[in-house]
Structure formats: structure tokens, C-alpha cells
N, C-alpha and C positions, 0 to 999 in steps of 0.2 A: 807634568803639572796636574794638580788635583781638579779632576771636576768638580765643578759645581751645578748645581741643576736647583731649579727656584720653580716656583707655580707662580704662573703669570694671570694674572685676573682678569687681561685682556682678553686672552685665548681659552682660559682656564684647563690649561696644559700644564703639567710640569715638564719644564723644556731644560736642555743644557744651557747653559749661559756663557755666551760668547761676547764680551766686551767690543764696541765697537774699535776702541784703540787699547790696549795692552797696555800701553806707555800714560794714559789718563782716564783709568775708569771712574765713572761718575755717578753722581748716588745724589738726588732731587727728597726729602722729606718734611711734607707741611707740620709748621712747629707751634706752640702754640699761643693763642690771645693772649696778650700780659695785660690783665687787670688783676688777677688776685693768682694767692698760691695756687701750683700745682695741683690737683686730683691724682689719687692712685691711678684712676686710669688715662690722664693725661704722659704718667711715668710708664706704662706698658710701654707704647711705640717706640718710647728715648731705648728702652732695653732690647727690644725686637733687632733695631736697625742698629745699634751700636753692635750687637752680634755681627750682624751682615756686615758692618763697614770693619771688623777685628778679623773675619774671613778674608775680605778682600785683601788687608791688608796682609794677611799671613800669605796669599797667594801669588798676589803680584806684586809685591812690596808696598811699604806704607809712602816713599815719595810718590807713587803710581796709581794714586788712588784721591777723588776730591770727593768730598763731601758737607752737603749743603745741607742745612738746617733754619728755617727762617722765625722771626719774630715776628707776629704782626702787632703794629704798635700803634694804628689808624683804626680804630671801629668804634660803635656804637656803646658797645658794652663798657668800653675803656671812656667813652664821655660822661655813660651815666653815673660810673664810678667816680668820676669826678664833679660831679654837679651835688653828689649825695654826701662827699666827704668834702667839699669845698679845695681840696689839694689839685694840685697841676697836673694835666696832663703827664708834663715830661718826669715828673720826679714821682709818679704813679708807676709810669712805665720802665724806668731807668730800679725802680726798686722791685717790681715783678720779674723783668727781667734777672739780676742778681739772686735773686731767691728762687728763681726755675734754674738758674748755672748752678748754684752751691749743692741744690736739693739732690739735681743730674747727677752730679759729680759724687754725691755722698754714695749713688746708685751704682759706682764703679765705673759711666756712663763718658767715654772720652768725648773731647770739641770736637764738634765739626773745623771740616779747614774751614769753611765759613756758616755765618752764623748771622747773615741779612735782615736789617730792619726794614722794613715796610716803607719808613718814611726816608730813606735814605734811595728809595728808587721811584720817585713821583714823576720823574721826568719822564724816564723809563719806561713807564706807564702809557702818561700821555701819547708819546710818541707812538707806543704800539696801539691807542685805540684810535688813533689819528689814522694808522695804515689801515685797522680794519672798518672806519670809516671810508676809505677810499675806494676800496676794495667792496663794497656794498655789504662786509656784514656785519656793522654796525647803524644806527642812525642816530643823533641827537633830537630830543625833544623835551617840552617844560626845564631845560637846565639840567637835563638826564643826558647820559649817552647809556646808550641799550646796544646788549648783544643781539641780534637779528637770528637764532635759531633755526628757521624756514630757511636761511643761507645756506645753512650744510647741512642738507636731511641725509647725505649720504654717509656723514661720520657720526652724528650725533644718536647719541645712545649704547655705542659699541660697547665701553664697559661695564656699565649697567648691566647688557643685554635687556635694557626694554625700549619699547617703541615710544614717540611722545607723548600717544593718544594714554599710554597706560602711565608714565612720570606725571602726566598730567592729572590723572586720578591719583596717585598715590601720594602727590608733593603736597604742603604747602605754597601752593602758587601765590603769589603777591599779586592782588589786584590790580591797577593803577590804569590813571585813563591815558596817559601818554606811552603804553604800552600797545603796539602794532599784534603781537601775540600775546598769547597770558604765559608760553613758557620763555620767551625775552626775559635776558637780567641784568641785571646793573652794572656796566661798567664805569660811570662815572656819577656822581650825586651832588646836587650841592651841598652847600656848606654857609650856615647863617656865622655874623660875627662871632659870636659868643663861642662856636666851633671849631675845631682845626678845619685848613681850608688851602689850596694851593692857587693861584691863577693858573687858569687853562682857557683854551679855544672856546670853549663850552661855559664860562664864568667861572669864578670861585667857588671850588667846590671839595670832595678827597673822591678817591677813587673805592670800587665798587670790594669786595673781597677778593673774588674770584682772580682780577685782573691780576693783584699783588705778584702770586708765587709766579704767575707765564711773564712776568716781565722778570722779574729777579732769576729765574732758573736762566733764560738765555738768558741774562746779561753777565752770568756766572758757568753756565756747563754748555750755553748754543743753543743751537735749531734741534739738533739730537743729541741724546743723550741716554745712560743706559739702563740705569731703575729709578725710577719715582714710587715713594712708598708711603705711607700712614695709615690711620685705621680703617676699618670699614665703613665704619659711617661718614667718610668723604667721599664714599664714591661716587656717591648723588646725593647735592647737586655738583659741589664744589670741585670734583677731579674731572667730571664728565665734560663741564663749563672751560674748566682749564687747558681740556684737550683740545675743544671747539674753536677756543680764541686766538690759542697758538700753534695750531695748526692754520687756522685762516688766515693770522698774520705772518706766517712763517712757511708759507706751502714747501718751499726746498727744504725742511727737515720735517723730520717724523715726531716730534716731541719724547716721548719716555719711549725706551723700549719694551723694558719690561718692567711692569706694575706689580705692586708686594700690598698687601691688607692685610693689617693683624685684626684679629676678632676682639670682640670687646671684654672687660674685666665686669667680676660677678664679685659681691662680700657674701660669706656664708649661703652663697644658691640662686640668693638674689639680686638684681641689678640695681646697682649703689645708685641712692638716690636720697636727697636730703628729708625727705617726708618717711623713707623707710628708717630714718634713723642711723644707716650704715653709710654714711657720706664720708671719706676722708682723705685729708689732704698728705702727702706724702710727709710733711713736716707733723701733723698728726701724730701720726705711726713714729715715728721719731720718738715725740714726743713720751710714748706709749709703752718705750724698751726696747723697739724694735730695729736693729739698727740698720743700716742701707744695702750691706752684703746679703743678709738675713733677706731683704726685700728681694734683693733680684734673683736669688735662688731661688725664691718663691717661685716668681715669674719664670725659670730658667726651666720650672720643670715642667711647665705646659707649654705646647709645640702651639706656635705663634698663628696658625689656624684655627685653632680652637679657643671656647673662649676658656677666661683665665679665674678660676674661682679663690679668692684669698679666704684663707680659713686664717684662725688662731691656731686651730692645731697643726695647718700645716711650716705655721712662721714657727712654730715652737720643734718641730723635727726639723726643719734646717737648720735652727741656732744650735742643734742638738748635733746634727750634722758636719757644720763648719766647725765647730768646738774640736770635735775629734779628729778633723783634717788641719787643719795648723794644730795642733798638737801633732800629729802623726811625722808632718812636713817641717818642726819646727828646727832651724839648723841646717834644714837638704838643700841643696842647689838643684835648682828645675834644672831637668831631662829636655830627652825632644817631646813634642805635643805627639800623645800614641796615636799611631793611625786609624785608631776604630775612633775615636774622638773625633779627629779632625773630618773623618769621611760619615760621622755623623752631622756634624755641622754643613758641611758642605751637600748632605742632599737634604734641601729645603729647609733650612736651619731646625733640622731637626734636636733640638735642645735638649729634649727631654729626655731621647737616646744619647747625647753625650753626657747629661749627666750620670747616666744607668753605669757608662762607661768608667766615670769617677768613683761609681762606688766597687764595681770591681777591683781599679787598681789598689784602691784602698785595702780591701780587702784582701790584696794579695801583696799586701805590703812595700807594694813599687812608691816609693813616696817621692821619687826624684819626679816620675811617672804623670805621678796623681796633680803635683804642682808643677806643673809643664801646663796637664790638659786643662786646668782650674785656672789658672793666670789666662789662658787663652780666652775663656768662656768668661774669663775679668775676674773673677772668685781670688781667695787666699794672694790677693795681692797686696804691700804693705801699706799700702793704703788704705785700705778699708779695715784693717787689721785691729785698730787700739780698741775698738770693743773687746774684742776677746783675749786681751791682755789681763784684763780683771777677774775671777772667779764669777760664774753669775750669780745675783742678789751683792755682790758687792763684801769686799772683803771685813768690812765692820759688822755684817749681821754676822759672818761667822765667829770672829775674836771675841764679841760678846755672850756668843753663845759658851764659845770653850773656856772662856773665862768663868760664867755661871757654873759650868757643868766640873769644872774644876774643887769650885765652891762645895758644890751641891757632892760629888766624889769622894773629897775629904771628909764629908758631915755622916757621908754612907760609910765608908771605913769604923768610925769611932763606932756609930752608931749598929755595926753588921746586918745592915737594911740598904740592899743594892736597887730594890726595886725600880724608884726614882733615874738613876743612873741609867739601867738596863729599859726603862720606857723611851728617855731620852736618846739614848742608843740608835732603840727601832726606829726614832723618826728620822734620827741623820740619815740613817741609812737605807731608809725608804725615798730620802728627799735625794739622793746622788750626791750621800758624803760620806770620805774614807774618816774613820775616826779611831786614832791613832791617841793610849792612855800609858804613861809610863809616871816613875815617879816626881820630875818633872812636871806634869799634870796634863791635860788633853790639848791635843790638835788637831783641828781638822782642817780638810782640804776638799775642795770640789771639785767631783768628778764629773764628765763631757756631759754626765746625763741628769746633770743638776736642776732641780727648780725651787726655785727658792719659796714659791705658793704653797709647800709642803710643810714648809717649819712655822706656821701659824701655830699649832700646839707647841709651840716652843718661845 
């Protein structure tokens, strides 16, 4: 059976990765707020961990493998969206939702076996902060329930690797006078009419963030389970808080075994941000020509530890890329996935060496090969495919071109003045067009390294 071996954030080892059962391995990843579209870098993690859960599934088969991806569909951000747009809650979140599935999916991005709402596990919730209520590491106060921190000084901070006195410098701590410590968080909150709100022990209220995923994880993969994953900036406070509480209410399991962080996404160098101008929504990019295969090869080819810089240039060498791989593959029946592929994948989803890998076999003409390890890695699947069915720039800028050029061919004949013709020539063929003149009249056709931003003089 193929090793696998992961860097675990816990430990911050790259260790072998041994499944606790074989027969149900289990895969925990916080998913995101549904108030508005998707961000590119909210689609990094979907692509990171859709790797890992295509690994698992090539390894131990896909009935033998669950994997958990959650909605949270209770926050703040999602009331102010609705107080701002006057629209419902649920018809807010029932349409963020669908718009982060379709966006995923365009990413070549498979479901999770589940895919948990927030508000679908309130009970759940309660119940677990009810135990660590009893269990002294919780307390209620002003219509709050608080995690008690100073409860478990002997876990708290482990993944981070800082101590509290330094979390405490470096966070955002939330002041509040019903707070016993200043690093205490919220597990439960009220909730005025005008708000979503559940009854609980504690009054009417919703529960805290944190709480969410430690109840939905055990009530879908247990007390243990074998990776929890998402970006780095969860890992304080919100994965540190999640270890704390499920642990303390769950002492007979260990919670995640082994912990996965991708680094964060960069536009052109720098860190996307609406004020630098480089803010965009994966629907965006869409929007923009770019289509969803194109995207995740992007991401495919920086190793999910590092951060991930999206350039233009480099969406434009992948679409340059895939073009000439379903071309190459078009008509071949996938091979098996090549072993230098798959054992790139498998040490620490090293992506970036298997793509290195794809362009080898390309290069050596194995195309049953190349679409084996490509479908694996989710690429030149037929589904992501009907982009690159068209020429790019679109088959009507070039018919009118040769239709013109036609024109303008005939008028150079009569006239024994080719200049015209042989200018128009060099542009085709500078932009990545075969240009094919018989007495019939011209044709042209676009080749893998087409840009259609070329034929502006034309």
C-alpha cells in the first residue's frame, strides 16, 4: 500500500500517516461563512483538501473514506448582511451556500460525504456546553456561556506553540465584564428578537463560533478522528478553542489526529485585499475568461505550505498548458496513475512535483499516462472540459478575420501588392494562428499557444 506521510502542525513533523481504522478514514475541514460569494482564497483550502480526500480515496478506496466539510450558517456577519439588504436570513444563506457548491464544483472540487449546517446541530451544541459546564470548564454569566481557558492550561496552546501570556499579546482579545479571564470565549451568546435565537439552559440565544465545528465533527466522525484541516489563519484562535472544548468534553478521545494548514493566497505579490484593489471572488475570475480547470492548476502548482501567488501570467501558462493536454489526450483512455505521480502526491501532497510529473509524461508522449495522473490530480476531466472545446478568443473573431483577409487577398492579387496580406500574416502568426491560403480562400485555426490580445492590429 502506498505511503503517505503529511506534516502535522501539531507536532510539526512530517510523520507517516496511519489511519486510526482502515475501514473509515476520516477527514474534519472548517468550511466557510455563507454571507456572500466565495474569495480566491476562501477556494484554496476546497482545492488543498479535495487533493487529500482523491489520495485517500485512491488509497483506501473511496467507500472507506468520510469526509466532512461544514457550512456555518449562524454568525454575525450573515445578520448584518441581512439587516443591510433587508432579505432573510435563510434565503441569504440557502443562496451563499449554492453559489460556494456550483463555484467548488466548477474547481473540479468533489462533495464531501457530508457537508453540515450550523444550524442543523444546535442541540448538539447545547448539550456539549451543558457537559463542559459540569465538568467545571465552562461557566455561564450575563446570558453568556464562556470557555474557562485556566481549566486546561496543560492542552491549551499546543498548536499554536504559544503560551497564553504571549496569545494574549498578540490576539484580539474581547474585553467584557462578564468574562472570569480576558482569554475566555464564547460559547454561547444571546440572542434579541429581531436575531436568530434557540432556547437553551442559558435563555434565548445562538451559540458561540468555536462551539459549531467540536459539536458537528463528533456528531459525524467521534471523539477521534484522523485529520482536521483548513488554512492557517484558524489556527488561533478558532482551532486552538476547538481543541480545548472537545477535548474537555470528550476526554476519552483525542480529537483530530493529525492537523493540515494551507498557507494563505497572494494576487500579483501581494496579499488580496479590497483596498489594494486585487480583491476577487472566484465567480470574478469566471467572469474574467478564466475558467475553473485553469484555476486549480494554478493553485496545483504551489505545494500547499507555501503561500500561493496568483499571477495573470501564470493563469495564462496553464490555459496554455491544459490546451495542449486534452489535445494530446484527446480520444485516449486513462492508463494507471504513474507512480512518480502518485508518490508525489502522497508525500505531503506534494502537488507541485506531480505536476512536474505531468509535464514529463506529456513530453514523452505517454497520453494514456498523462490522463490517468491529470484526472487524479482532478485536471482534463470531462467535466471541466467545454472550455477548451472552443478555440480561444472564440471561433467568430477568427471567421471574421479570414473572411476579411479573404477579401483583402483577392484585392492583393488584382492589385500585385501582397504587403497588406503578408502584415496580416505576421500577426496571425505571432498571436498562435496556423494560417492555411488556398484558392478557396483563408483558414485559420488556433493553435495551444493562442492569445487572442494579439490580434488588436487586426
Amino acid at each position: 500500500m502506498t505511503e503517505i506521510t503529511l506534516t502535522n502542525s501539531m507536532t510539526r513533523k512530517k510523520e507517516a500517516f496511519a489511519p486510526i481504522d482502515p475501514q473509515n478514514v476520516r477527514m474534519y475541514v472548517c468550511g466557510p461563512t455563507v454571507y456572500d460569494r466565495a474569495h480566491l482564497g476562501n477556494a484554496r483550502p476546497v482545492v488543498v483538501f479535495d487533493l487529500l480526500y482523491r489520495l485517500l480515496r485512491h488509497v483506501y478506496g473511496a467507500d472507506h473514506v468520510t469526509y466532512v466539510r461544514n457550512f456555518t450558517d449562524v454568525d454575525d456577519k450573515i445578520n448584518a448582511r441581512a439587516a443591510e439588504t433587508g432579505r432573510d436570513i435563510r434565503t441569504i444563506t440557502d443562496e451563499t451556500i449554492q453559489w460556494f457548491l456550483d463555484d467548488m464544483g466548477a474547481l473540479g472540487a468533489l462533495q464531501p460525504n457530508h457537508a453540515p449546517r450550523a444550524t442543523e446541530y444546535i442541540q448538539q451544541m447545547i448539550d456539549m456546553i451543558s457537559v463542559l459546564i459540569e465538568r467545571g470548564h465552562a461557566y455561564a454569566a450575563d446570558g453568556h456561556v464562556l470557555f474557562a481557558v485556566d481549566s486546561w492550561k496543560e492542552g491549551y496552546g499546543q498548536l499554536s506553540g504559544r503560551s497564553v501570556e504571549d496569545m494574549i499579546a498578540g490576539a484580539r482579545v474581547e474585553v467584557a465584564p462578564y468574562k472570569r479571564d480576558p482569554m475566555d470565549f464564547v460559547l454561547w451568546k444571546p440572542s434579541s428578537d429581531d436575531l436568530p435565537g434557540w432556547d437553551s439552559p442559558w435563555g434565548y440565544g445562538r451559540p458561540g463560533w468555536h462551539i459549531e465545528c467540536s459539536a458537528m465533527s463528533h456528531a459525524l466522525l467521534g471523539a477521534t478522528f484522523d485529520i482536521h484541516g483548513g488554512g492557517n489563519d484558524l489556527m488561533f484562535p478558532h482551532h486552538e478553542n476547538e481543541i480545548a472544548q472537545s477535548c474537555c468534553a470528550h476526554p476519552e478521545g483525542g480529537f483530530a489526529k493529525v492537523w493540515l494548514h494551507n498557507e494563505m493566497l497572494q494576487v500579483e505579490g501581494k496579499k488580496m485585499s479590497k483596498s489594494l484593489g486585487n480583491f476577487f471572488t472566484v465567480q470574478d475570475l469566471f467572469q474574467q475568461g478564466w475558467p475553473g480547470e485553469v484555476i486549480r492548476l494554478v493553485f496545483l502548482q504551489t505545494h500547499y505550505r507555501k503561500p500561493m501567488d496568483w499571477t495573470e501570467a501564470k493563469a495564462k501558462t496553464a490555459m496554455d498548458t491544459l490546451r495542449k493536454w486534452r489535445k494530446l489526450t484527446d480520444g485516449v483512455q486513462a492508463g494507471e496513475v504513474s507512480p512518480a505521480v502518485l508518490e508525489a502526491v502522497a508525500s505531503d501532497l506534494n502537488s507541485a512535483g506531480a505536476v512536474a510529473e505531468l509535464h514529463k509524461l506529456a513530453g514523452s508522449g505517454d497520453a494514456a499516462g498523462l490522463l490517468a495522473g491529470a484526472q487524479f490530480l482532478g485536471l482534463l476531466t470531462p467535466e471541466l472540459g467545454g472550455w477548451a472545446d472552443a478555440p480561444a478568443g472564440g471561433d467568430d473573431i477568427l471567421a471574421a478575420i479570414a473572411e476579411r483577409m479573404t477579401a483583402v487577398r483577392a484585392d492583393a492579387m488584382a492589385r500585385k501588392d501582397f504587403s497588406e496580406v503578408d502584415r496580416m500574416k505576421a500577426v496571425l502568426l505571432a498571436a498562435g494562428v496556423e494560417v492555411r491560403m488556398s484558392k478557396e480562400g483563408v483558414t485559420l485555426e488556433a493553435k495551444p499557444e493562442f492569445d487572442a490580445a494579439k490580434l488588436a492590429d487586426l
